[in-house]
N, C-alpha and C positions, 0 to 999 in steps of 0.2 A: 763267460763271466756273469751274465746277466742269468742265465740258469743257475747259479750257484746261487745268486741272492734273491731267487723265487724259491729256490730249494727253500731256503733257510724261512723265507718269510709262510712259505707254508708249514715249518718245522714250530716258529710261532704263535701261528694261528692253530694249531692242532696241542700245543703244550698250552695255550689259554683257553683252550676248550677244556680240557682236562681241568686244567686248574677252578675253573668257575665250576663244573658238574662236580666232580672231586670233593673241593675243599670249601665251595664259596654256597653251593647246594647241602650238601649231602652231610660234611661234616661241619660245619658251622653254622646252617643256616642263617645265611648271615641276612636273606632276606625279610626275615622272621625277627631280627634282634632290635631294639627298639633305639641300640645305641649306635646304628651303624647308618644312619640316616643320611651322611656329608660322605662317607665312601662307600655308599653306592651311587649316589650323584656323580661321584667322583667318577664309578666302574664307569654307568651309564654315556659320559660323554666322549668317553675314551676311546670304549667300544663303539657307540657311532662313526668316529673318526676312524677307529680301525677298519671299521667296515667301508669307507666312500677309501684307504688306503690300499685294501686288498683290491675290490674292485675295479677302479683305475688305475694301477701297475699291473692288474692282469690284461688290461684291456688293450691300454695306452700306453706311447710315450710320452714323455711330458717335456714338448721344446719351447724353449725363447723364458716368456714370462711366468708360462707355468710353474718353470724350476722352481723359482721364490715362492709361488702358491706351495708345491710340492717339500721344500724346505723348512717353509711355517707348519706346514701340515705336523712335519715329526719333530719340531723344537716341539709344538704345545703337548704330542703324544709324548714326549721326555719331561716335559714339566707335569703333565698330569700326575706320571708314572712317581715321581718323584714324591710330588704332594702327596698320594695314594699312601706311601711307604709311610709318609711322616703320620697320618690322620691311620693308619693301622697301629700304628707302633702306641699310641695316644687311648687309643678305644677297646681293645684285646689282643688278647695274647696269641700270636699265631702259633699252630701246630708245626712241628719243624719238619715235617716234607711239604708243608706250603712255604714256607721260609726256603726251602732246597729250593722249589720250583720256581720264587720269585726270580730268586738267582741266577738259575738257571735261562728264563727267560729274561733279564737284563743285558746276561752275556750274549744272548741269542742277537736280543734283538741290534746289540753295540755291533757286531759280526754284522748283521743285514745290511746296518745304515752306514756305517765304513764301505763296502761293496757300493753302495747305492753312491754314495760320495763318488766313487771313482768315475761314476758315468755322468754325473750331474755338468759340469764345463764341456763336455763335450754337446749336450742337448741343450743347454743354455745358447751357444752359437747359432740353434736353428732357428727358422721362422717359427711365431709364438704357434702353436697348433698343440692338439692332440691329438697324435696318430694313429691311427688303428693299428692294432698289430694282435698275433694268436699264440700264444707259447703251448698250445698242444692241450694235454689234461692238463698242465700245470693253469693254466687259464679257468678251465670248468673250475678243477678244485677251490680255488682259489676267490671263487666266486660264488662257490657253497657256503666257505669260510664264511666269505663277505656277508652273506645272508644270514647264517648263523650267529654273526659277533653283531649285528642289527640287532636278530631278535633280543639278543642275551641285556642286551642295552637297555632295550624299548621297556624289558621286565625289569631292570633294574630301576629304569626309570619309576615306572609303575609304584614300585615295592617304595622305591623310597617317598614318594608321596602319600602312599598312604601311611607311613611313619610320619610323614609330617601330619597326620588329621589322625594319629592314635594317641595325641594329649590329652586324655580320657581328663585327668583331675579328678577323678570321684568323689571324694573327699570320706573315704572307706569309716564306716560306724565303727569302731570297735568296742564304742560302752564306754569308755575312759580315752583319758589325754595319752596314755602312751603303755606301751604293752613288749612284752620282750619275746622274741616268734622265732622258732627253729622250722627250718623250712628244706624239704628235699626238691630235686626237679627244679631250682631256680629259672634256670638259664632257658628251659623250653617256653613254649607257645606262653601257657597260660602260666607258669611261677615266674615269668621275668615281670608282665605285666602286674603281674600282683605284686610283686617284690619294689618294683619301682612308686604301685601305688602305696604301696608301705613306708617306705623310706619318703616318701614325698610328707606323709601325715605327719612324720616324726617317731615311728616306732623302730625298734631295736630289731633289725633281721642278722641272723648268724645265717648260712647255708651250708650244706654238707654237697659237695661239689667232687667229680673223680678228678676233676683240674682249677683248685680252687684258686691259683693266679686267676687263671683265665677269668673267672666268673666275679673276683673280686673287681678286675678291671671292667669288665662288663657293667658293674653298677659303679663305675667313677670313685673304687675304695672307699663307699659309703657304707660298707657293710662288712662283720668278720666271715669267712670263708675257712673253710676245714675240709682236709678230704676223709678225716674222719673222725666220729666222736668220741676215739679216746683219747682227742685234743680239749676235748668239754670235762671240765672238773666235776666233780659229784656233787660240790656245794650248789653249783651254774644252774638259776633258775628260769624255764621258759614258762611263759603263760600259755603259749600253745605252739602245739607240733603241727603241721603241716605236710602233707606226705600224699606228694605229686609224682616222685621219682618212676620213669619208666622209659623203654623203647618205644618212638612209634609204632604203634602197631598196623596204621596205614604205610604202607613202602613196599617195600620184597617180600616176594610170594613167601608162604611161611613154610619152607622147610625145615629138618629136624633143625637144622644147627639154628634157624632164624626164631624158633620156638625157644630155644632154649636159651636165648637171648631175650626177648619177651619176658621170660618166664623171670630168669634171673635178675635180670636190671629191674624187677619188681619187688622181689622177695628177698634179693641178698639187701637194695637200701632198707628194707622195713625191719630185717632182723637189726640193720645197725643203728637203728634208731629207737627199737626195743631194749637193745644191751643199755645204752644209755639212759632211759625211761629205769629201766632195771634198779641201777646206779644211783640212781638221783636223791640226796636228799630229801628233795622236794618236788616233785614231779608234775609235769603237766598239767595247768585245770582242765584242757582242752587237745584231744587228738584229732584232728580231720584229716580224713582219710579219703584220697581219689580212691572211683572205682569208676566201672562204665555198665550204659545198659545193655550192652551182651551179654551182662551177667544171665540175663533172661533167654540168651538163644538166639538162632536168627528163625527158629523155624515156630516159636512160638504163635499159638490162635488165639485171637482174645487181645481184649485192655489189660494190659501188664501195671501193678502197683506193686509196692513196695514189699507187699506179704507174696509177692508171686516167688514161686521156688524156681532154684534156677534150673535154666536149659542145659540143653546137651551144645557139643561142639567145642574147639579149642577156646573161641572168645570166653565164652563161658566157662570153663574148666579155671581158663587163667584169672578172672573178676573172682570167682570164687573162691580160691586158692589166694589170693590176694588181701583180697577181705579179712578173712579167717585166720590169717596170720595175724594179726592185732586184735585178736577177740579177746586173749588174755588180758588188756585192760581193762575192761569191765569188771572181771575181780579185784585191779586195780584202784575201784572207786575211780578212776578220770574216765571224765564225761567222752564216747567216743562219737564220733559223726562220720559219717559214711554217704559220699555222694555219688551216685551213677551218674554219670556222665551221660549226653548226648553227645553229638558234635557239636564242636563249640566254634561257634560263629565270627571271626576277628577280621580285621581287614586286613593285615601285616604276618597271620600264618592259620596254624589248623586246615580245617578241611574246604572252608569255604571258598578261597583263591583259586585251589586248581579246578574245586568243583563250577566259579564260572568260567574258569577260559576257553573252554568248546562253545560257551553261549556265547562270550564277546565275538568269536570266530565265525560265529555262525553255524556253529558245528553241533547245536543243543541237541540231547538225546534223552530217550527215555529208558533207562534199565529194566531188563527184564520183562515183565508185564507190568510192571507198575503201579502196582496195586500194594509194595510194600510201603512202608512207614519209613517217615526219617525224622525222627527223634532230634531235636537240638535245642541247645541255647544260645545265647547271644553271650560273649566273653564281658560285656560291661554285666549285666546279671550275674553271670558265674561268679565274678569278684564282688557283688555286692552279697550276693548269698553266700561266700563263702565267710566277710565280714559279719553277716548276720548269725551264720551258726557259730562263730566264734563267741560274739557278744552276746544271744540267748542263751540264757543257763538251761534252759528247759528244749532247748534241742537235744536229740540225742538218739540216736542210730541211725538208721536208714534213711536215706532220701532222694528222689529220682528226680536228680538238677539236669527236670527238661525245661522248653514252655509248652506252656497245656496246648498249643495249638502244633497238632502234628501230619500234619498232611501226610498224603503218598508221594509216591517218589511222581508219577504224572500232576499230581498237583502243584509239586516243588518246580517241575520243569517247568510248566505254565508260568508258575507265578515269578522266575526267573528270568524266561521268555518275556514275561512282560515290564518286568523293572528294567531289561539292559535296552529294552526295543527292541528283542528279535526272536526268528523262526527258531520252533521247536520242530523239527521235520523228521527226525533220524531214530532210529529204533535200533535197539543194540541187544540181542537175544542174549537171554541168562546164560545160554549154554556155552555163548563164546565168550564170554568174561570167564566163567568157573573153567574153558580148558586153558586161557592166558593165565589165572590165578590163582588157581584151582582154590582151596577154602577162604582163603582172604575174600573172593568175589563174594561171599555170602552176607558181606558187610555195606556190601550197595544191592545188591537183586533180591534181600530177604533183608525184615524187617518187624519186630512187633506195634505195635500201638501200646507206648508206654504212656504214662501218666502220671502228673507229680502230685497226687493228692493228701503227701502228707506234706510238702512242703505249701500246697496250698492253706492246707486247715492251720500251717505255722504264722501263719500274717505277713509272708511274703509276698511283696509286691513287684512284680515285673515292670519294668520299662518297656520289654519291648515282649508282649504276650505272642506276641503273632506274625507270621511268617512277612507276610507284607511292609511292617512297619520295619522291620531286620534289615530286609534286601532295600528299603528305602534308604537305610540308615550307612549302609556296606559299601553299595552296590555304587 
């Protein structure tokens, strides 16, 4: 009997690993979301508990007094679980094979703890102790589990503290009291954050969402949500468009099918916010348009600015195919702005989280030879300068949203190494990145030295110029 209910609690622990990489990573990132600050608290303490739960039933029995430790243990993992369900249901809309799997895993775990009851009066009778005992692999597994649902805790923990210190409040310029804004890409990195700083100032955000419940609950139904714009009348006037919409393009190696994925989560949102631009009465003062500095290449030599032509390589292929899709309003008369991206600097998602957690670990490394460039901004900037080319009438095309200070990638490790307090020791040759990733790798081991010298000559002013005052600011 008691192998039945290790079965199942290992059946447990392997269906909330899934569930967390799955649904709670990969398709919601929900550690990234700025609304999900109380259930990941929620994940974080549960998952601890889970972990000293796995642990100690692979280890131990638990007689005399223990029981009642060991019975409080799984009321409060039933009460968490519970609370959990109510503070999801309140904040976003779950996907319905996470909705299967919660299910799934409620039955699981009602099945484990019923089993587990049957032995509980029997261990109760003994003297209070914890017994040693070894249930085979089920004990090792079991204790992997244990280790795994820690870590998965310790980051949730993590993620949600730094949501509690992403209450930016910028108080975003946009020239006037209030402005009416069509906006693609809400719900990622950088459009939730702006969306939220939007709706906080008091301006009018619509989104165009492929799951616009979802995203409406995501901003607290402070906002209209569309999953498409032949929900916007032709009279419906924005002051300005927005057009963030894309796939990660850090994640899975880029195979054909992941290319063309990329390619279209780019170019299918920007035609449908063309046809609508089309349509319009009245049409946009203002179009801003994401783009990134691979537009430039990775294998580019030289200070890269805004007049530089682009590189070879998919990155580049895709920025400039991107781009160029919205050239047609310029004949348009509406003003278009176009930002290359760096990496954009945030504490709650983007590039800079995974990129420290080899340095918290002690694991810091230097890619490649090191000598490339890493290009970035800080996300409080990116949302002021995106405020800004909204509200300058006299911005207008290109602009490389980096800060002027761009190290190499051994400068970034150092100056990394030395905000968390630790060794940079580790050396990671190009060659074994590009055969784990093959062209994606081109995007950490190659780099140009870009430069934002038209967004300087525009009277944009940086908060955070320079690499040092960022990772002060982050880190």
């Amino acid at each position: 009997m008691i192998e039945l209910f290790l079965n199942l609690l290992l059946v447990q622990g392997l269906l909330g690993a899934f569930d967390t990489v799955y649904h709670h990573e990969l398709t919601v990132a929900l550690p990234r979301s700025v609304t999900a600050r109380r259930e990941l608290s929620i994940h974080a303490l549960r998952a601890l508990l889970y972990g000293a739960m796995f642990f100690g039933l692979a280890w131990f029995t638990w007689h005399g007094l223990w029981v009642v430790a060991l019975v409080g243990l799984v009321l409060v993992e039933v009460g968490l679980t519970l609370w959990d369900f109510v503070v999801e249901d309140t904040t976003r809309v779950l996907p319905a094979s996470e909705r299967i799997t919660h299910t799934v895993l409620a039955i699981n775990a009602g099945a484990a703890f019923a089993l587990l009851a049957l032995h509980l009066p029997h261990w109760y009778e003994q003297a209070t102790a914890l017994v040693l005992v070894h249930y085979g692999w089920r004990s090792w597994l079991l204790s992997a589990l244990a280790l795994g649902v820690v870590i998965s805790g310790l980051r949730d923990a993590l993620a949600a503290w730094q949501l509690q210190r992403l209450d930016l409040d910028l108080g975003l310029d946009l020239g006037c009291v209030h402005k009416r804004i069509l906006v693609s890409g809400a719900t990622g990195f950088i459009g939730s954050a702006l969306v939220h700083e939007l709706l906080r100032d008091g301006h009018s955000v619509t989104v165009l969402s492929r799951r616009p419940v979802a995203a409406a609950v995501h901003f607290g139904g402070n906002l209209r949500a569309v999953r498409s714009t032949e929900a916007l009348h032709a009279h419906e006037q924005f002051d300005a468009v927005i057009n963030l919409a894309g796939a990660p393009i850090v994640g899975m190696p880029w195979s054909e099918k992941r290319r063309r994925v990329l390619l279209s989560s780019r170019l299918n949102t920007t035609e449908e916010l063309l046809r609508f631009v089309r349509r319009a009465q009245r049409p946009p003062h203002v179009w801003l348009q994401a783009s990134a500095i691979g537009y430039y290449g990775t294998k580019a030599t030289g200070t890269r600015t805004e007049e530089a032509p682009a590189g070879d390589g998919f990155a580049a292929s895709l920025c400039q195919q991107w781009e160029d899709l919205s050239s047609e309003l310029d004949a348009l008369s509406i003003r278009r702005v176009t930002l290359r991206m760096g990496l954009v600097f945030g504490r709650s998602g983007g590039a800079l989280p995974m990129m420290l957690l080899p340095f918290r670990l002690g694991l810091g490394a230097v890619l490649g030879n090191g000598r490339q460039h890493v290009g970035w901004i800080h996300l409080e900037d990116l949302l002021r300068l995106i405020a800004h080319a909204i509200a300058d009438e006299f911005m207008r095309g290109t602009f490389n949203a980096v800060a002027p200070d761009s190290p190499t990638y051994a400068q970034f490790a150092r100056a990394v190494g030395k905000a968390l307090q630790r060794p940079v020791w580790l050396h990671l040759p190009a060659g074994l990145l590009r055969g784990g990733l093959g062209e994606m790798a081109s995007l950490f081991v190659d780099g140009p030295h870009v430069m934002p010298r038209r967004l300087q000559e525009s009277g944009f002013e940086y908060r955070f110029p320079d690499l040092r005052a960022a990772l002060m600011d982050l880190s």
